[in-house]
N, C-alpha and C positions, 0 to 999 in steps of 0.2 A: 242296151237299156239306157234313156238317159235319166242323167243329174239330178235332181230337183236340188233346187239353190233355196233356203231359208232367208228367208230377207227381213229385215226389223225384228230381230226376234230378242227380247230380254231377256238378258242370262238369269235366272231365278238364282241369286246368287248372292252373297253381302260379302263386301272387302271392306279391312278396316287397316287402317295407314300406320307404320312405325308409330307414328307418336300418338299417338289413339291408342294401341297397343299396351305403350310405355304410362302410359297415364289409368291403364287400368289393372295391371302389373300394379303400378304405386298404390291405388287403392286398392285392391286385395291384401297387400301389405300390413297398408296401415288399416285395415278392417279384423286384418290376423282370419283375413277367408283361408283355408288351405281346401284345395280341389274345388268341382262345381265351375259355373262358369257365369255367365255375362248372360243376361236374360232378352233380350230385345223383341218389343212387340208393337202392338199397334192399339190404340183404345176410342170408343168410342167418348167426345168429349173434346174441351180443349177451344179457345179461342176460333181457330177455324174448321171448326167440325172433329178432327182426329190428332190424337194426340200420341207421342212416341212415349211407350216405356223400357223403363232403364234402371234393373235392378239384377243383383247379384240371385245364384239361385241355385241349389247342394246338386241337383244333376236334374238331366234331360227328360221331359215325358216321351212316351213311347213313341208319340207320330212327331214331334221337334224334326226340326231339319239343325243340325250339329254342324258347325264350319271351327276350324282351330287353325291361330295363327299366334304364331312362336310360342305355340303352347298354355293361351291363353282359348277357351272354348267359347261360342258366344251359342245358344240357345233361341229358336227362330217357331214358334206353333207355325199349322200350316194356311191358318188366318190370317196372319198379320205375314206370312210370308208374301200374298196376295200383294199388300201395299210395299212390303221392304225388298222386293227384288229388284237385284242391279242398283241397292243401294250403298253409298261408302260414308262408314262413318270416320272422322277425321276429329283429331285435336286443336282447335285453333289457338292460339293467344294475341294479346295487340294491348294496348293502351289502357283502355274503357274495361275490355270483361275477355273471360277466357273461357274454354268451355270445349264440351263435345259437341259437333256440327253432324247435323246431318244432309247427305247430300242426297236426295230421293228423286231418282226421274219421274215416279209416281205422284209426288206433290206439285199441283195446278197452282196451289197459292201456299202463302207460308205465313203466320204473324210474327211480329218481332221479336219474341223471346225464342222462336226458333225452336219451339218442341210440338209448333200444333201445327197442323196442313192439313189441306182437302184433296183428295185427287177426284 
């Protein structure tokens, strides 16, 4: 029987990096959130058509897709999972401004504040 080999396939998947992590660990903290997790979606809206949202949230609806990293949960509906697969979100800091980054294979264009995109 042979093989079939998947080729370009995106992981429907979200990874979020140590310090991305560590940065929302601190805010839970200093929010005094206890449980619940990290809500991430997608919104119609925004500079360039769609906009990322990014809010805390006491637990999962039913159809959420659930991912946890060192115990931090993040919360994904399975809409916005459409545009967030194979995305990583990351911590950056520099000079100028600091912030959560999102890195989206899914985003064709991005505006500069870096929370809207069109795919």
């Amino acid at each position: 029987m042979p093989t079939l080999e998947v080729v370009n396939q995106t992981k429907a998947e979200i990874q979020v990096t140590p310090k991305a992590i560590a940065k929302i660990k601190a805010a839970f903290a200093r929010e005094g959130v206890s449980g619940g997790g990290l809500r991430l979606g997608v919104l119609g809206g925004g500079c360039s058509g769609l906009s990322y949202q990014f809010k805390f949230d006491k637990s999962p609806r039913p159809t959420d897709h659930v991912f946890e990293f060192d115990g931090v949960q993040v919360f994904v509906d399975p809409k916005s999972m459409l545009f967030l697969g194979g995305m990583t979100l990351d911590y950056k800091e520099s000079l100028l401004q600091s912030g959560f980054a999102f890195e989206n294979p899914h985003a064709q264009k991005s505006c500069g504040c870096g929370t809207s995109f069109s795919a």
